[in-house]
C-alpha positions in Angstrom: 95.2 77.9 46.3 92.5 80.1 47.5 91.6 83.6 47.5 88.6 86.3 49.2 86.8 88.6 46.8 84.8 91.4 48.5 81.7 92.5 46.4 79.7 95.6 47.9 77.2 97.9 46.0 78.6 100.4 48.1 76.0 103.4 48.6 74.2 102.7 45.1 70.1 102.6 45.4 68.6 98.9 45.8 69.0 97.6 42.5 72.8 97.8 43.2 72.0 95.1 45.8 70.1 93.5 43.3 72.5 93.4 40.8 75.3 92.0 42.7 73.1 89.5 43.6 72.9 88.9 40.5 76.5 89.3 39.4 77.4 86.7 42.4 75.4 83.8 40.9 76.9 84.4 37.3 80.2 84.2 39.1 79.7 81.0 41.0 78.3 79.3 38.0 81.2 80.3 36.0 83.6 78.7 38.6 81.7 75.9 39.4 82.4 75.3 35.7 86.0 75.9 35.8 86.0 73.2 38.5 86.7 76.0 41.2 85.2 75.8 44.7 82.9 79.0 46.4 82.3 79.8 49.8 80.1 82.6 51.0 81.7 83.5 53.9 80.1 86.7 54.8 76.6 88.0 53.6 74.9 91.4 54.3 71.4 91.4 52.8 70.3 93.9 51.1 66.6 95.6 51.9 65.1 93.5 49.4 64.6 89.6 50.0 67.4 88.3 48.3 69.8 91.1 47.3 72.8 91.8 49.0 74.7 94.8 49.8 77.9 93.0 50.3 79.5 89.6 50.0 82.8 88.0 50.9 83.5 85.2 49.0 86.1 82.8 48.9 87.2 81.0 45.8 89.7 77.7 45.9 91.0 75.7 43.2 93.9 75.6 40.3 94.0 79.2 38.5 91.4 80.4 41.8 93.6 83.8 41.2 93.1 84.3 37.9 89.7 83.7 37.7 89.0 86.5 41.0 91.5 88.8 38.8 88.9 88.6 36.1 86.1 89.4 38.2 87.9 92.3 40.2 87.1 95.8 39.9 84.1 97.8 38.7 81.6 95.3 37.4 78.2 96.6 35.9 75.0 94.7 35.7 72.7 95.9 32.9 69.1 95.2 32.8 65.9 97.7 33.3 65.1 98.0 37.5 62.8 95.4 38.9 61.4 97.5 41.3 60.9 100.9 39.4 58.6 100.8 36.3 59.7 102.7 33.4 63.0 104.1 34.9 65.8 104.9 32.2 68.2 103.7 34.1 69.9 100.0 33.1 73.9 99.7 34.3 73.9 99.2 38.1 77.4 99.2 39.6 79.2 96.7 42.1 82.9 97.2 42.8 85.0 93.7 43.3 87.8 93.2 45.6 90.2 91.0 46.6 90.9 91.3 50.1 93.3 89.5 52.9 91.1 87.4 55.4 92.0 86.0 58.8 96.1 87.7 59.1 98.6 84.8 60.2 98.8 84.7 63.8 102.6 84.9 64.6 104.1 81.6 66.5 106.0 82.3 69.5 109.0 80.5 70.4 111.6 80.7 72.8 114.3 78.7 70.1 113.7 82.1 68.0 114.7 84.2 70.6 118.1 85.4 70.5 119.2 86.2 74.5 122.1 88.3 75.4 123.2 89.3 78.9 124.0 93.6 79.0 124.7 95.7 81.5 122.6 98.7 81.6 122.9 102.0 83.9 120.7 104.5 85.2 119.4 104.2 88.8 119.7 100.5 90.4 123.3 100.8 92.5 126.6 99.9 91.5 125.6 96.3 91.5 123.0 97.0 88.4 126.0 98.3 86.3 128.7 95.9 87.4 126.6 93.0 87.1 125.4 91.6 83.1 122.0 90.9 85.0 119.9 92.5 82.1 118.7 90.6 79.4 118.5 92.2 75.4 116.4 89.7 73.8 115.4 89.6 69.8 112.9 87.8 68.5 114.4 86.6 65.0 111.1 86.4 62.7 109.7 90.0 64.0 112.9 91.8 64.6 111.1 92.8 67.7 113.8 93.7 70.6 113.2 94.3 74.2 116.3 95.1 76.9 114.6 94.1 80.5 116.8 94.9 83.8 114.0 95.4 86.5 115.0 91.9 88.7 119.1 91.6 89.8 119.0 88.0 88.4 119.6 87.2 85.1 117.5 84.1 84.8 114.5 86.5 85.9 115.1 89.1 83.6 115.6 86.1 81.3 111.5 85.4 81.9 110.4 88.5 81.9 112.1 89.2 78.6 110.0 86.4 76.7 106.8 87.3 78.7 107.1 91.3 77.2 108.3 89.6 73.7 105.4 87.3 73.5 102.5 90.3 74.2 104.0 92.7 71.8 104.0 89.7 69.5 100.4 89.3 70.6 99.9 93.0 70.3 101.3 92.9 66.6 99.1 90.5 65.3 95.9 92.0 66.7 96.8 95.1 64.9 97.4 93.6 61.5 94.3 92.0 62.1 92.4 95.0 62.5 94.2 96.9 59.9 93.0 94.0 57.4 89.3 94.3 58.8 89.8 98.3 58.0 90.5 97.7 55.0 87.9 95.2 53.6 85.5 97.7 54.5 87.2 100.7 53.2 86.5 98.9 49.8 83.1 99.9 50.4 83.6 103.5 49.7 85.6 102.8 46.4 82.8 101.9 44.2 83.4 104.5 40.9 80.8 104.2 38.5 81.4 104.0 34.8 84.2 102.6 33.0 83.4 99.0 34.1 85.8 96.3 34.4 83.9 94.0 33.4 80.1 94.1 32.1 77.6 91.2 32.8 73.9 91.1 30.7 70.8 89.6 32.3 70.3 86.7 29.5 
């Protein structure tokens, strides 16, 4: 079992990087001591050496879910600013995700096709219409359908029926794909400080 947590300190000042710097180690401690794996898969640094302004993370092990549940939300760092003397401020903000990585590419094949032969009209001749030369083929998993009748033999309509099937297939998947990608990095903007999910202390 494994799952991705997005961390970002989203439009916050530097010590937000800082802090979920911060907040990232305390986290990977805390499952390398409930035997769970980590995995920083993506880093973006932060303007300071060592912070970050976003990390994807992957966690795997027994109870890997319940243990990103626990650290998903709005997480708050508290300790004084390292880098501004004497500022009031001490709760910096990171906002915790969990996010869908790397969609499942969609297998094609032709044993999940369902083919039937169809007559279709419009223009073509009499021989389009009296002939069950088109092909209506559904793809089972996707419910995709496509009805092809450009060729006057079946067995060609047959191919080009699994040729168009197999792109919008294609097609599909690099859409979900994106979609996901969107939305990791619409996670960015949902940062809402106060009322913390969960609140970490610098020991």
């Amino acid at each position: 079992m494994s799952v991705h947590l997005l961390l970002s300190a989203g439009r916050g000042p530097q010590e937000c990087a800082w802090a979920l710097a911060e907040l990232l180690r305390r986290l990977e401690r805390e499952a390398g001591r409930r035997k769970l794996e980590t995995h920083r898969v993506e880093t973006v640094p932060g303007d300071r050496p060592g912070t970050f302004r976003s990390v994807l993370v992957r966690i795997a092990g027994d109870g890997a879910e319940t243990f990103a549940a626990s650290w998903t939300g709005t997480l708050c760092w508290q300790a004084p600013s390292p880098y501004r003397a004497g500022i009031g401020r001490k709760n910096w903000y990171v906002i915790a995700q969990q996010c869908q990585v790397g969609t499942p590419r969609t297998t094609f094949a032709e044993a999940d096709v369902d083919v039937v032969a169809c007559r279709t009209g419009g223009p073509g001749g009499q021989h389009r219409n009296k002939a069950s030369t088109a092909v209506r083929a559904t793809h089972r998993p996707t419910g995709i359908v496509v009805v092809v009748d450009t060729e006057r033999q079946f067995s060609l309509n047959r191919r080009l029926a699994m040729r168009l099937l197999r792109e919008r297939i294609e097609r599909g998947d690099e859409v979900a794909e994106r979609a996901a990608g969107t939305a990791r990095w619409r996670i960015h903007d949902e940062l809402v400080r106060g009322n913390p999910t969960r609140v970490e202390r610098r020991s």
